[in-house]
N, C-alpha and C positions, 0 to 999 in steps of 0.2 A: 638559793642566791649565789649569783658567781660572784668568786672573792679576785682580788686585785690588790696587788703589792706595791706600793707607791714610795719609791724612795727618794729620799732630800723632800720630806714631808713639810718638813719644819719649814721648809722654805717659802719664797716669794707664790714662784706657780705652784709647786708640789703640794701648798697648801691648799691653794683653788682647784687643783686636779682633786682634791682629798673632797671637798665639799659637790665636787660638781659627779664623782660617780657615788656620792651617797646618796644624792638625788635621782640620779637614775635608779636606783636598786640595790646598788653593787654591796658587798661585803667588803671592805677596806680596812688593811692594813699599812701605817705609814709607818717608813722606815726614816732613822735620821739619828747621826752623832751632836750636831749641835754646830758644827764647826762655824757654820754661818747661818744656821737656822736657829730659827727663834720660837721657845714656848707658848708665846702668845698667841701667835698664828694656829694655833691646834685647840688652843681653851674652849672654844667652842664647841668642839668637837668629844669633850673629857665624859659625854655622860651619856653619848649618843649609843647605844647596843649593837650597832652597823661599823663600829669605828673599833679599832683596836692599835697599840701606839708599842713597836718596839724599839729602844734607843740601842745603836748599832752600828756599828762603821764596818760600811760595807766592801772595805778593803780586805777585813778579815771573812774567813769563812761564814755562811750563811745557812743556815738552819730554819728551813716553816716547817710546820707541823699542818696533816693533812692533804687536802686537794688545794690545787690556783691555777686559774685559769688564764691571768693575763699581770704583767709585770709592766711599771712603768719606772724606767731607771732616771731620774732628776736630780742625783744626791753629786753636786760640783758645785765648785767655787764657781762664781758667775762673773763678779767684780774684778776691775783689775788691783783694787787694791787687798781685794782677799790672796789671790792670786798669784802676785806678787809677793805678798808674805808669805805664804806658804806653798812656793811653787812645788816641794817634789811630793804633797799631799793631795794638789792638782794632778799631776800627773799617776798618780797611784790610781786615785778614783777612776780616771777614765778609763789606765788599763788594769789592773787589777779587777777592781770594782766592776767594771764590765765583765770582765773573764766571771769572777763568780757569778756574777746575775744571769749571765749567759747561760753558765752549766746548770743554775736551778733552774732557770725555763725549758731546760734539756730534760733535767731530771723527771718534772711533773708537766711536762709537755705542754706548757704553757707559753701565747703569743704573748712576745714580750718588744716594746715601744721603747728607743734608747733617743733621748733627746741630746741633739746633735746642735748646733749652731749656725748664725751666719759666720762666726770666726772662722770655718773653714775656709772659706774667701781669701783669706788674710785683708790685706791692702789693695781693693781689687783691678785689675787689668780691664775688665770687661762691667758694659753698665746696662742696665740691671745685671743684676749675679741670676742666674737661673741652675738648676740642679746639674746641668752637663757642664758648666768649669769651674776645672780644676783648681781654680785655686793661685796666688800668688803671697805665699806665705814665706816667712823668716824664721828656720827651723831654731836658729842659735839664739835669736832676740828674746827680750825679757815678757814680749807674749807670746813667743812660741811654747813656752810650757801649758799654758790652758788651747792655742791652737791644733797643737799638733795630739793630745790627751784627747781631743773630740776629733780628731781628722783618725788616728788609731781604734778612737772608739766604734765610729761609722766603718773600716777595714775588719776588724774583729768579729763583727757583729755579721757581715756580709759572709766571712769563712765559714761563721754557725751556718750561717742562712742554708751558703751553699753545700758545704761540707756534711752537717748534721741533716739539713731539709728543717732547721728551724724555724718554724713563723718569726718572721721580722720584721718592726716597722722603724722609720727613721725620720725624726723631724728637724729639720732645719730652724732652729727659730730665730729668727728678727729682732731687736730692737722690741719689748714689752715692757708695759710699763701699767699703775692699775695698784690700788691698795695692799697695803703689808709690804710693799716693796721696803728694804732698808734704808730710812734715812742715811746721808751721808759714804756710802757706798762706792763713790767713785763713779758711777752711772749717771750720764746727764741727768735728766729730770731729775731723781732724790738730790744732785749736788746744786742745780738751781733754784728750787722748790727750798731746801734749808736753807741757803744764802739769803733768801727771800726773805724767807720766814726769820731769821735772825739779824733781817736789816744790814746784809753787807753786801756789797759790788758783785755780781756774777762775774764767773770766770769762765771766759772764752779763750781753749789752746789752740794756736795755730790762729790764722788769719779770719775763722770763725766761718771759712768758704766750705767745709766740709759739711759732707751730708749725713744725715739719718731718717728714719723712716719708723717713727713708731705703731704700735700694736697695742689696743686696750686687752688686758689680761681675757675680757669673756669671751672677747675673738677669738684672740688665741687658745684659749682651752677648751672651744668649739670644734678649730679649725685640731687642734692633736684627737679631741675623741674620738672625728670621724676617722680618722687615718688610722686610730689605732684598729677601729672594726671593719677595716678598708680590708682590699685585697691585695695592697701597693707593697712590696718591701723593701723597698728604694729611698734614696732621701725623696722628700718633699720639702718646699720652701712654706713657711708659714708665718705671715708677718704681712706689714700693710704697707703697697707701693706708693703710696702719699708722703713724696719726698721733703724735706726741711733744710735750708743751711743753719750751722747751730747759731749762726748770730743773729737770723729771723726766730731763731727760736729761743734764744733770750730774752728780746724784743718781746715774743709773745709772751714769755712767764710772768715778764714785769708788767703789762698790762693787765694780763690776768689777777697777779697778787695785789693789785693795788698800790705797788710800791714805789719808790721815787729813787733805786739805786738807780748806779749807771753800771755798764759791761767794761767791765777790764781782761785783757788780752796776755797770757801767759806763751809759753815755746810750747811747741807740739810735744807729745810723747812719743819716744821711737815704736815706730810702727802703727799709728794711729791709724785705721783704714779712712781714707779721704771720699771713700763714698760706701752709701750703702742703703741701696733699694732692692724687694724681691721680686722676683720676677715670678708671680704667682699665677702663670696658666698652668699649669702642672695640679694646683690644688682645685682650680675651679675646676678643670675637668675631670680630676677621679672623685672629686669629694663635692662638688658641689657647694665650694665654700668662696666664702672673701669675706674682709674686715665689712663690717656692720655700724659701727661708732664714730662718730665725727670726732678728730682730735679734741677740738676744743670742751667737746661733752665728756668724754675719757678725761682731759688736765683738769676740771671741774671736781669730778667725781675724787681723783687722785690728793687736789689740792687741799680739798676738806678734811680727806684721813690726815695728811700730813697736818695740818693745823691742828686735828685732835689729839696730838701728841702729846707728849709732858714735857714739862721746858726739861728735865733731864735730858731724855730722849733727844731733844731737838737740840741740843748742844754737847750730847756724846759726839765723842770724833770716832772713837774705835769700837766696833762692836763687841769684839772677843778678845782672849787676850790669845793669842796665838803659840804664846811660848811650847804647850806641852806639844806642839806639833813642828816645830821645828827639826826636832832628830829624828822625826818620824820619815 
């Protein structure tokens, strides 16, 4: 069996990347300190003989034992409200964390997969974003510490490439969304879906004219497989060009949930990117892929899990308590 090192397990995708190469074959081990991953996401997983779980923060040196033939590095803060609390723990993982992950795929010569973002974009100039620009990012603003952590990590990752002759691949990802995602999160959908769910007014920042472009999670963990057995070591974009402004997409939550709030309009947050669609011929041509899921059947599917929640859960505000990572 080829084994496969999956770190930030515990998480939203890390955890559908864990279930989806147990299905193919793979031997998996998930890596994850917790910081914003969650055990539940893995239970399933506690008794499977294919699955193996080490808790680890991949900032620090890294240690496998035996052969591994392919690394998927997922272990980052995603949200901005993780992010923000704990920016220089964001910024360790991508370059720290990279650097190690880097050097054990050096070590046991292992192609290794570094998920990368559309936050490389920042705020974008150019519409759709496609993999050749650069970027119009705010290095000193309060998202530059998770933008410029994955703009470094994608840089770092190319020096193995080119430097070492490392197998390398690189996913951009979009806007996903799709079960086990964190309620309350800061991420549209989890922060409209609880609103919902807890009967209070959705909050729309900024004039609500801003776009996004969501991804049902099996897409996207379709569209990272192929890429990883690709031959591509480049970014690629991965995510669904079915554009939204977010106050049609309030609109559509509240119909969806059945509920009778109204949308109330808050100030933008500095650096909020005002658009964001990908420009996915890059994937459909090496990989043979595109999103599969009609939103409305993805918010369906989404909306259920979030209802099967525990009113705990649905009315925790903060996931973790962040403290012991502050002086970190």
């Amino acid at each position: 069996m080829k084994k496969v090192l999956i770190t930030g397990a515990a998480g939203f995708l890390g955890s559908h990347l864990c279930d989806r190469f147990i299905s193919e074959g793979y031997k998996v081990m998930g890596m994850d300190n917790f910081i914003t991953g969650d055990k539940k996401n893995l239970r399933h997983l506690e008794s499977n003989p294919n699955f193996e779980f080490i808790e680890h923060d991949v900032t620090q040196f890294i240690k496998i034992e035996g052969e591994l033939d392919y690394i998927l590095h997922f272990a980052s803060p995603a949200s901005p409200i993780d992010y923000l609390k704990i920016p220089i723990q964001t910024l360790k993982v991508g370059s720290l964390g990279t650097h190690n992950l880097l050097g054990l795929a050096k070590a046991k010569k292992a192609r290794i997969l570094i998920a990368s973002t559309s936050e490389v974009y920042g705020d974008p100039l150019v519409h759709p974003q496609s993999e050749d620009y650069y970027g119009n990012v705010n290095t000193i603003g309060p998202r530059g510490v998770y933008d410029e952590a994955k703009r470094f990590q994608e840089s770092i990752t190319m020096a193995y490439h080119r430097f070492h002759g490392l197998e390398t691949r690189i996913v951009r990802i979009f806007n996903t969304y799709g079960p086990r995602m964190r309620l309350n999160d800061g991420r549209v959908i989890p922060a409209f879906m609880g609103q919902a769910l807890r009967g209070e007014d959705l909050t729309v920042f900024g004039d609500g004219m801003q776009t996004r472009s969501f991804c049902y999670v099996d897409d996207q963990v379709e569209g990272i497989y192929r890429l990883l057995l690709s031959d591509y070591a480049y970014p690629v974009n991965i995510g669904n060009p079915n554009e939204i402004t977010i106050k049609d997409f309030a609109e559509e939550i509240i119909k969806l949930t059945g509920t009778a709030q109204k949308v109330v309009y808050k100030d933008l947050p500095v650096d909020d990117p005002m658009q964001r669609r990908p420009d996915i011929t890059l994937a459909k041509k090496l990989l043979g892929w595109e999103p599969k899921t009609e939103r409305a059947e993805g918010m369906k599917i989404t909306f259920d899990y979030f209802k099967s929640l525990s009113k705990e859960e649905l009315y925790k505000r903060d996931h973790k308590d962040f403290k012991r990572y502050i002086n970190k």
